[in-house]
C-alpha positions as CSV (number, residue, x, y, z in Angstrom):
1,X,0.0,0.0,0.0
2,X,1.3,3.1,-1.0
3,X,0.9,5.6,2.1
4,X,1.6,9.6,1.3
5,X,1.1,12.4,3.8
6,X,0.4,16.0,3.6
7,X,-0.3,19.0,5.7
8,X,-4.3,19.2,6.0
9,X,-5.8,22.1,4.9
10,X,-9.7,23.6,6.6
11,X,-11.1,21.1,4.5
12,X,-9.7,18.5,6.0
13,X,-11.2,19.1,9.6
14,X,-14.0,17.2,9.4
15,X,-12.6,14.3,8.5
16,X,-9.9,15.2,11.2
17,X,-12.2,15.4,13.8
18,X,-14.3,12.4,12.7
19,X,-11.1,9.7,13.1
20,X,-9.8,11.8,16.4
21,X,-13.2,11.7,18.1
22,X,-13.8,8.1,16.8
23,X,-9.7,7.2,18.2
24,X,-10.4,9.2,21.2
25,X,-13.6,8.7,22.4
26,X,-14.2,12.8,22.3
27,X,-16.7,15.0,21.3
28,X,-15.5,17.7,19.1
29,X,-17.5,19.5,17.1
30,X,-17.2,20.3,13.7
31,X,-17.6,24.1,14.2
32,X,-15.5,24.4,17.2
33,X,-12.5,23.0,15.1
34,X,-13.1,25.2,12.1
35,X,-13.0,28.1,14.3
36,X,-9.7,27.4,16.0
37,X,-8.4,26.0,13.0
38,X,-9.0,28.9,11.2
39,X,-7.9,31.6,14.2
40,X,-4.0,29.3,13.8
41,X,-3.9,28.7,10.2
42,X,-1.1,31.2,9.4
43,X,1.2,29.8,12.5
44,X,4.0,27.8,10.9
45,X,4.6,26.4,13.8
46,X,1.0,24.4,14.1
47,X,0.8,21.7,11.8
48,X,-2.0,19.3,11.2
49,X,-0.3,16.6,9.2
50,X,-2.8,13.8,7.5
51,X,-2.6,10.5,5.8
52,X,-5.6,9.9,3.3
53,X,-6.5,7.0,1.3
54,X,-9.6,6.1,-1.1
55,X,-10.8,9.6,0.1
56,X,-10.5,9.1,3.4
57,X,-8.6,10.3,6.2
58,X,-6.4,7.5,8.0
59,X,-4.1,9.0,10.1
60,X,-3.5,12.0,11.9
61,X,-0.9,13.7,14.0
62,X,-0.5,17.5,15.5
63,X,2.5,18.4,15.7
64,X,3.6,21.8,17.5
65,X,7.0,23.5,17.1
66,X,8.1,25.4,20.1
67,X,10.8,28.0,19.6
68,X,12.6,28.7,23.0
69,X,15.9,30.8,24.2
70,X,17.0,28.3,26.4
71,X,20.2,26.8,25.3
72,X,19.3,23.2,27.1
73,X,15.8,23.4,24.8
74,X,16.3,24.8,21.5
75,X,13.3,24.2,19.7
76,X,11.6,20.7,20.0
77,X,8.3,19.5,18.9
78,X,5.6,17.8,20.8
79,X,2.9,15.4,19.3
80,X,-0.3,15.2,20.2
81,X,-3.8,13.7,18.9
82,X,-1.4,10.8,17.1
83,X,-4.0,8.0,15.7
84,X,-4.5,5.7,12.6
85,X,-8.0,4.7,11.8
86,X,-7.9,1.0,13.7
87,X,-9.0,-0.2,9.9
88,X,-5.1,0.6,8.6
89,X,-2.9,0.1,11.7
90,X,-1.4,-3.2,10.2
91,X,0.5,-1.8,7.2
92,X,2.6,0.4,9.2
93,X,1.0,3.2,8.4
94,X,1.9,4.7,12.2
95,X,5.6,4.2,12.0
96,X,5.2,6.2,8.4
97,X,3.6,8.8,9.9
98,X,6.0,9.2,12.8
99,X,8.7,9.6,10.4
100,X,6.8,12.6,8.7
101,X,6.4,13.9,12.4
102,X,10.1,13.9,12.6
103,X,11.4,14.8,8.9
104,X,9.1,18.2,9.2
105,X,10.7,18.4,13.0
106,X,14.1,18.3,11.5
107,X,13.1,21.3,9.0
108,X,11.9,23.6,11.6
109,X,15.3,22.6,13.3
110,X,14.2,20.8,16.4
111,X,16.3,19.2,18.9
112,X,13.8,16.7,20.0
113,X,10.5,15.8,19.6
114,X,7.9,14.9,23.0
115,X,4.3,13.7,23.2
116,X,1.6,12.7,25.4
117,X,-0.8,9.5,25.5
118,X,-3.3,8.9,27.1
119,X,-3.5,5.6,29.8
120,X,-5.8,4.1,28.1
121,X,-4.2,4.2,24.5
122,X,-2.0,1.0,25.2
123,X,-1.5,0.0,21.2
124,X,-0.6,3.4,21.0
125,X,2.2,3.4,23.8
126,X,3.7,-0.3,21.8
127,X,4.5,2.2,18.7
128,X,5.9,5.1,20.5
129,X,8.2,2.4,22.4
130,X,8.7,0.1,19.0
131,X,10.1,3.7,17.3
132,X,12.4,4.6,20.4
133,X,10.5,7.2,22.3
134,X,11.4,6.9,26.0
135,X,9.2,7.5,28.9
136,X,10.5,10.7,30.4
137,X,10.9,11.0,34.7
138,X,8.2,13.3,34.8
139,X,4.4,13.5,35.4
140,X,1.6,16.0,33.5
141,X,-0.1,18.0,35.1
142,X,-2.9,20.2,34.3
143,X,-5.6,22.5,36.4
144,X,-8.3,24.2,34.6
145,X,-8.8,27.8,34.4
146,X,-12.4,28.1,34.8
């Protein structure tokens, strides 16, 4: 199977937001995506990157480029909202779009590239191993605003 990936474009949100909400288990909507998608479109450093076969969209990743002035930091990357439609995951199409995550991190210059997975996302933590992502000594936290 020949797989080829490309930077989605605002058309490509709903189909974005259908395999993300379906991979998961969210609640998106349509118009909330356009809207942010749409407010970032011009930032370089937000990319939605896409796999799409027979029409469809397959496989997904976000990937974020964060510029710092730390000298330890540089500028890395971190993934998030990393799937493949359950349908596809058997012809390596993960591992191929991991590769795109980290040829475009290489362009904008980045020293490393980080994500986050959810617990429950177990196949998904046997690729990030399988491709040589480590589990880092630290913990995420968030607190929300409102």
């Amino acid at each position: 199977m020949n797989v080829a990936f490309r930077i989605a474009t605002s058309e490509d949100i709903d189909g974005i937001i259908q395999l993300c909400n379906a991979c998961f288990d969210e609640n998106t909507s349509l118009e909330y995506a356009k809207t942010i998608y749409l407010e970032n479109e011009k930032d370089s450093n937000q990319i939605y990157l896409i796999s799409v076969i027979d029409g469809q969209i397959v496989a997904h990743a976000k990937i974020n480029i964060i510029p710092t002035i730390y000298e330890g930091m540089k500028t890395y990357a971190i993934l998030n909202h990393v799937c493949v439609k359950p349908d596809f995951r058997l012809d390596h199409i993960g591992i191929k779009l991991l590769d795109e995550c980290f040829n475009i991190a290489k362009k904008h210059n980045c020293q490393c590239v980080e994500l986050w997975s959810k617990n429950f996302r177990q196949a998904a933590h046997g690729l990030y191993h399988k491709y040589g992502f480590e589990v880092m000594d630290a913990k995420f936290f968030t607190k929300n605003i409102v």
